[in-house]
C-alpha positions in Angstrom: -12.8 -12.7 3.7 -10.7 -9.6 3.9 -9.6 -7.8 0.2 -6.2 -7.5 0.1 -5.2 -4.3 -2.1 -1.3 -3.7 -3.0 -0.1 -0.4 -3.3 3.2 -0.7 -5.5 5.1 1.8 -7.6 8.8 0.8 -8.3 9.5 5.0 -8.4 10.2 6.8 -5.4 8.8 9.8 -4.0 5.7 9.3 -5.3 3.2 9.3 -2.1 3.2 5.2 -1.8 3.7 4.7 2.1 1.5 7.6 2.6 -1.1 6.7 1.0 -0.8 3.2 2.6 -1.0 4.8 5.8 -3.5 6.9 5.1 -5.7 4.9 3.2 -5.2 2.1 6.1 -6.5 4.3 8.8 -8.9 6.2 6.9 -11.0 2.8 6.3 -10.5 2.2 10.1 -12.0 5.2 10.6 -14.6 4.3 8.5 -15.7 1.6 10.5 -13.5 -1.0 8.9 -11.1 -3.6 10.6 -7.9 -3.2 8.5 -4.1 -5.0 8.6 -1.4 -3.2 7.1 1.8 -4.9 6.0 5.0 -3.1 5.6 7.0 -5.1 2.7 9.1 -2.4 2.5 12.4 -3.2 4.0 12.8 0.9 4.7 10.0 0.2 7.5 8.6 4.0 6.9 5.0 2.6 7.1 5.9 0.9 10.4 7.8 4.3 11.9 4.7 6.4 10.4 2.1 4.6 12.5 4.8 5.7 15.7 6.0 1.7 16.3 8.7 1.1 18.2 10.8 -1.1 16.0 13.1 -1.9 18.5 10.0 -3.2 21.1 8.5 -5.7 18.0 9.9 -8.9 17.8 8.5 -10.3 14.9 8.2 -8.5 11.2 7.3 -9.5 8.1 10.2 -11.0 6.9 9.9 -13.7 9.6 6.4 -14.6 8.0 8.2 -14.7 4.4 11.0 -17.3 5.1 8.8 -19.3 7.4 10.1 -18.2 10.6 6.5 -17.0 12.2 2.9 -17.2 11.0 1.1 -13.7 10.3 -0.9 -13.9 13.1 2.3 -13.7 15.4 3.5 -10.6 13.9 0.5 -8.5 14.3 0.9 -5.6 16.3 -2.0 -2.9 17.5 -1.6 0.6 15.9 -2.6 4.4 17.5 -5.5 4.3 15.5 -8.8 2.2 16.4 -9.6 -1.1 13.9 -6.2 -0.9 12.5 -3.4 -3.7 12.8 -0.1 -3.6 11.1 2.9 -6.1 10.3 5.8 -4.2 11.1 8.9 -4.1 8.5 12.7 -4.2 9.3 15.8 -3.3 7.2 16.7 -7.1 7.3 14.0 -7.7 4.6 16.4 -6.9 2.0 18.2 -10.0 3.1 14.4 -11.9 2.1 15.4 -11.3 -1.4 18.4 -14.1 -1.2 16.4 -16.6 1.3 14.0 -16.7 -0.8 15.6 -17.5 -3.9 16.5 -20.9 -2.3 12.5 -21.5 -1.1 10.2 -23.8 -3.4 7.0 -21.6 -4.3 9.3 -19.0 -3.1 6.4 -16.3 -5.0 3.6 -17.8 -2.8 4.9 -17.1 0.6 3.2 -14.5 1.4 0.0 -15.3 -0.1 -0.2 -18.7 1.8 0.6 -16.6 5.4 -2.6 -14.7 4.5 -5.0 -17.5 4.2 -5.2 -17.9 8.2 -6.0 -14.1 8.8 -7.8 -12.7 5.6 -11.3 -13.7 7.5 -9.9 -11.4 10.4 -10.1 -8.4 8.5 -12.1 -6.4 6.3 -9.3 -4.8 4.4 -5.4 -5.8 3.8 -3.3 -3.4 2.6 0.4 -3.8 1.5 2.9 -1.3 1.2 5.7 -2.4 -0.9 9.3 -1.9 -1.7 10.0 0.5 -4.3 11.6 -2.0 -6.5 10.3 -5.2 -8.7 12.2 -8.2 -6.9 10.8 -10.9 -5.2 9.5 -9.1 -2.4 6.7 -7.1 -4.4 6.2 -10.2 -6.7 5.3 -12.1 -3.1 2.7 -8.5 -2.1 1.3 -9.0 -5.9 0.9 -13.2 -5.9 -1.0 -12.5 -2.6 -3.4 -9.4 -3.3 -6.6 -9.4 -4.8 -6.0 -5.7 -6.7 -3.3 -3.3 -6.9 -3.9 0.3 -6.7 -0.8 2.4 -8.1 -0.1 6.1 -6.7 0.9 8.6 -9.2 2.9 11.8 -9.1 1.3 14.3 -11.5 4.8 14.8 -13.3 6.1 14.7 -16.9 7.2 11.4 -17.0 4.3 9.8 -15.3 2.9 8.0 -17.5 6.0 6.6 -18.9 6.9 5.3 -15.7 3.8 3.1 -15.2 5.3 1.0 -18.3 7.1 -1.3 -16.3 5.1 -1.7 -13.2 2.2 -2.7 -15.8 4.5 -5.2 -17.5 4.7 -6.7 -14.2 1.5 -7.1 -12.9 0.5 -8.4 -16.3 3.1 -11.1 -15.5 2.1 -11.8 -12.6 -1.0 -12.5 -13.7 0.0 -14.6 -16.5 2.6 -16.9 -13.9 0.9 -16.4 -10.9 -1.6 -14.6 -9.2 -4.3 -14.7 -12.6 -7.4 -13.5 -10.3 -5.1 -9.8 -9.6 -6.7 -6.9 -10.6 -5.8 -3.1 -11.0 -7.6 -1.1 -8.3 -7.1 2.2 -9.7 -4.8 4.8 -10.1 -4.7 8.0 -7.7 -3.0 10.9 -8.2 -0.9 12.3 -5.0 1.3 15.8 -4.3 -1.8 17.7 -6.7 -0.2 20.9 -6.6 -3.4 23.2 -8.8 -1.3 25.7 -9.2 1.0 23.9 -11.3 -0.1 23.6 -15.1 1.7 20.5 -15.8 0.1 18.6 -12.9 -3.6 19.3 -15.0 -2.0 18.2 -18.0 -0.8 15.1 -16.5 -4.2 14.0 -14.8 -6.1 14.9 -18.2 -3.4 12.6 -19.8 -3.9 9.7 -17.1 -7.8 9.8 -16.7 -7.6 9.8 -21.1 -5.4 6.8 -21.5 -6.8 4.5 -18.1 -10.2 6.1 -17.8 -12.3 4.7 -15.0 -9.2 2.7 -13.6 -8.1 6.9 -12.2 -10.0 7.3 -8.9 -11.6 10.4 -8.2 -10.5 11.5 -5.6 -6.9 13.2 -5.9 -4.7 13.8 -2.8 -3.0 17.5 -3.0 -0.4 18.3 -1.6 0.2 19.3 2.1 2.5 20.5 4.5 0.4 18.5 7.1 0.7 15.7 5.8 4.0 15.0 5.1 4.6 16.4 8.8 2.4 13.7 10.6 4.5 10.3 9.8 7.8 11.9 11.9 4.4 12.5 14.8 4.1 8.7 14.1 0.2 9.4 13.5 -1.7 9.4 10.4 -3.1 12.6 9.1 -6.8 11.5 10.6 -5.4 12.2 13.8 -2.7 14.1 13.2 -4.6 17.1 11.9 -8.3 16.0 11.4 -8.7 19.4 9.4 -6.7 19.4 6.9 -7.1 18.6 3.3 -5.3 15.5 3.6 -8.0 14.0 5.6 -10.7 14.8 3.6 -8.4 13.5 1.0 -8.0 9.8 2.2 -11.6 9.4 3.4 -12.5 10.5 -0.2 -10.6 8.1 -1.1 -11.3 5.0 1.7 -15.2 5.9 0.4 -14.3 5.3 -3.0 -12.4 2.0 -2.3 -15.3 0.7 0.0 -18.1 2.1 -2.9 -16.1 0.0 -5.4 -15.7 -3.2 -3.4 -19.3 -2.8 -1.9 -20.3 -6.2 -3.3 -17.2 -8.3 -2.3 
């Protein structure tokens, strides 16, 4: 049965889709079948991986109200092994539909149940907010893995994405886990982005993954080439990056 890892951060800007693709096609690389759902109604995940929104029929918030199953919105990606339910700007509108739905946190989670055995890996990329969308993308995961931007007020912004999980877990989903945290746009030049990753790896530890994804030209070029960085530029940092980081993930969940 696939694991099915969230990547959440309610702030912006802080390397969340990216790493979702990245991380996504770096354990297909890998050898890996993966799905990746966009649950972020800004679709970048979905325009990153070079889909044609206007050619896919079915998204994911036809699975949330009830409309399709899963396995009728998966669509093939570029990249070998790697699947991905798409996203459309009508998802915001899932936040009212939802509202009126019994289990209304569980919908996702119960669309996953018929595909997790299809997959290795499931990885979610979700919205940039904490409303019912990322509750649904935290009742259904297994682990969430939280990508932080080695600036100032880091650490105080993990405060209320914390709060939530730990909610979730109480209410909901209490099997959730935190994957890790990994550190994105590492600039090592910069004195403050040191301090902050001294600061993380003190306060969570071994929860901080090792592997830290610097910052790159490259690969903030490749989602507008609708590729991931893998194929985009297979010798850049970034690459080496992710499948650092894929290695990690797959080291850690070796006996799942």
């Amino acid at each position: 049965m696939g694991l099915v890892i969230a990547i959440a951060n309610q702030k912006g800007g802080v390397g969340k889709t990216t790493t979702a693709i990245n991380l996504s096609a770096s354990l297909a690389t890998l050898g890996k079948k993966v799905l990746l759902i966009d649950a972020d109604p800004q679709a970048n995940s979905s325009s990153g991986l070079g889909i044609d929104l206007t050619k896919v029929d079915t998204s994911v918030y036809d699975c949330l109200i009830g409309r399709a199953t899963a396995a009728e919105a998966v669509t093939p990606t570029c990249v070998e092994h790697l699947d991905i339910i798409t996203s459309r700007i009508d998802l915001v509108g899932a936040e009212l539909e939802l509202m009126n739905l019994e289990n209304r946190e569980m919908m996702l989670r119960k669309q996953l149940r018929a595909i997790r055995n299809l997959y290795d890996y499931i990885i979610i990329d979700c919205s940039p907010s904490l409303g019912f969308i990322t509750v649904n993308c935290l009742a259904a995961a297994d682990s969430v893995m939280i990508p932080v931007q080695p600036e100032f007020f880091a650490l105080e912004g993990l405060a209320k994405l914390i709060q939530t999980i730990r909610l979730v877990q109480n209410n909901i989903n209490p099997t959730l886990t935190i994957e890790g945290f990994v550190v994105t746009m590492f600039d090592g030049r910069t004195k403050v982005h040191s301090q902050v990753v001294m600061q993380l790896r003190e306060h969570f530890k071994d929860l901080v993954f090792n592997t830290i994804i610097q910052r790159s030209i490259r690969l903030s070029e490749a989602p507008s080439h609708g590729k991931p960085i893998v194929l985009y530029d297979v010798t850049n940092n970034g690459t080496s990056n992710y499948l650092h980081l894929a290695e990690e993930v797959l080291e850690k969940n070796a006996s799942n």
